[in-house]
C-alpha positions in Angstrom: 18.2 9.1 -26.2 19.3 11.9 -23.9 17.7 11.7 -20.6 17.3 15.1 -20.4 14.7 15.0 -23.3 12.5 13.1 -21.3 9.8 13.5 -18.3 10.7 12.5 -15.2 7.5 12.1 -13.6 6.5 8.8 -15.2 9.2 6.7 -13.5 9.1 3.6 -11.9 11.9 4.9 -9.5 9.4 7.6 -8.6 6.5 5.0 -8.5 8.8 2.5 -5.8 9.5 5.2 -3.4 5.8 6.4 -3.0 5.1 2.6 -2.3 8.4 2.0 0.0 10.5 5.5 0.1 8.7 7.0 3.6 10.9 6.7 6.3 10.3 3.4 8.3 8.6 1.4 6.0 12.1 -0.4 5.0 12.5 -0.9 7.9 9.4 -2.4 8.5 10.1 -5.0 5.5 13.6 -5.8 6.8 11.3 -7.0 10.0 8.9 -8.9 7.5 11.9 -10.5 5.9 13.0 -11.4 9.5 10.0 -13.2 10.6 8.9 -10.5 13.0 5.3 -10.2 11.9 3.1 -9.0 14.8 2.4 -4.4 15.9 3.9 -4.7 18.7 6.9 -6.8 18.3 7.7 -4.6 15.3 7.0 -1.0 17.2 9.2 -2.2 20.0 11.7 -3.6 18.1 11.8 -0.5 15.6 10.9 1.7 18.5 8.6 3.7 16.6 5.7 5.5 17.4 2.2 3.4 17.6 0.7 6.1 15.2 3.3 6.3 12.3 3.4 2.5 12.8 -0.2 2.2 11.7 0.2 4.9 9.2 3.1 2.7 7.6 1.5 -1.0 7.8 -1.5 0.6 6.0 0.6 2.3 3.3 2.3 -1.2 2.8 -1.4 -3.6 2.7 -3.2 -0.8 0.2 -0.2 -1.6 -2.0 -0.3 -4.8 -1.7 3.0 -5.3 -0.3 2.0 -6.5 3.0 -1.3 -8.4 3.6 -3.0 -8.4 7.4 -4.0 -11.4 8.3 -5.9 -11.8 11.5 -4.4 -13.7 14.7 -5.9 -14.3 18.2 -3.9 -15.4 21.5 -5.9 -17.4 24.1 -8.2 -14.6 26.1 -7.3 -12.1 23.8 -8.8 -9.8 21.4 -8.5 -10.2 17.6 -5.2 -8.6 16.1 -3.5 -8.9 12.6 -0.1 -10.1 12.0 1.4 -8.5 9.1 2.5 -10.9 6.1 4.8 -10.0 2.7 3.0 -10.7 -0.2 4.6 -11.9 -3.4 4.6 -8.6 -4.9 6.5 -7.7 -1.5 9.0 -10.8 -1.4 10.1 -9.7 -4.9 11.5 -6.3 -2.8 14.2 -8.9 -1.3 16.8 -7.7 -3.5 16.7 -4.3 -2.8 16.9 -5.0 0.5 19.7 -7.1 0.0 21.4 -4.2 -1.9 20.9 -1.5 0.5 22.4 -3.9 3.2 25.4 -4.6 0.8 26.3 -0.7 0.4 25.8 -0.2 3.7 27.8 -3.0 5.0 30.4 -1.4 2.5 30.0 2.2 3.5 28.2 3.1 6.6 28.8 -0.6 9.0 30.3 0.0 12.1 34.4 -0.4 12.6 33.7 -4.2 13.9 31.7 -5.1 10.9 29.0 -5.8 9.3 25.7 -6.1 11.8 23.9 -8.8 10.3 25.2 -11.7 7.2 23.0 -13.2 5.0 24.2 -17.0 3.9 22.3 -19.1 1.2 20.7 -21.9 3.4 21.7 -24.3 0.9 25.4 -24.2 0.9 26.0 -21.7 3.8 27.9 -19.5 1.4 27.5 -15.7 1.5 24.2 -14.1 -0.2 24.6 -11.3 -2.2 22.5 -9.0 -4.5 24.2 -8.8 -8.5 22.7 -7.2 -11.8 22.7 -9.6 -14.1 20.9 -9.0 -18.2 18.8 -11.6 -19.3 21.8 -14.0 -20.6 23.4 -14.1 -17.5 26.1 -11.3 -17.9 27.4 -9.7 -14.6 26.9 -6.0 -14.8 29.4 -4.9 -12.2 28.8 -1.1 -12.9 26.4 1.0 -14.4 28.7 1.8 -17.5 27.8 -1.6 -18.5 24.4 -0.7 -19.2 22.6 1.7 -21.6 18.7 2.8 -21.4 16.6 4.0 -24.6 13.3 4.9 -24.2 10.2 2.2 -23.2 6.6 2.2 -24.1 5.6 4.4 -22.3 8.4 7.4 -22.4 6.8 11.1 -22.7 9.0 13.1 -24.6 9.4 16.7 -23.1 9.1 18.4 -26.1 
């Protein structure tokens, strides 16, 4: 296979990042992932903007990443709280890889802002690429791609 041979445009990398590629929405599934659930505490805590806010948590519920499931304080109106799916709980590794390269490129001088320990054992969390027996893929010249079902040859 030579990747140049082949269409670009069917690609699930393409696909992911029109579900979770425009700006904030990562940001707003690091808050999911953090317990912080509810429009305002995440505009405030983000401080973002009430309309791209809404613009986002829709993008993220029609693709079924987030779910909106309806709250209500005492004496107060009817609001939604904002939920991860499964399908968005399975986007905890990438989250945990972008964190690792940036704790490893971009973290402040003092350190890494935030560390991520398995609750079992209180060891350090981090995100690996493993194949399907077990191996540790430690770089990407220990993979190789060929073409899947549903590959469109440029030609």
């Amino acid at each position: 296979m030579r990747w140049l041979d082949y269409d670009t445009q069917n690609c699930s990398i393409r696909r992911t990042l029109e579900v979770i590629g425009r700006r904030w929405s990562l940001l707003i599934l690091r808050e999911a992932f953090n317990g912080v659930r509810r429009f305002d505490q995440i505009r405030d805590h983000l401080e973002v903007s009430e309309a791209t806010l809404s613009r986002r948590l829709q993008d993220l519920v029609s693709f079924g990443v987030l779910e909106a499931a309806p709250y209500r304080d005492p004496g107060q109106r009817a609001r939604h709280e904002y939920r991860l799916t499964d399908k968005g709980a399975d986007l905890y590794p990438v989250l945990m890889s972008l964190m690792t390269w940036g704790d490893q490129y971009v973290a402040d001088e003092a350190g890494p802002p935030l560390e991520v320990t398995h609750r079992g054992c209180g060891q350090p969390a981090r995100a690996e690429v493993r194949c399907a027996a077990g191996h540790l893929m430690e770089s990407s010249s220990q993979g190789q791609t060929a073409p899947g079902p549903a590959a469109r040859s440029i030609s």
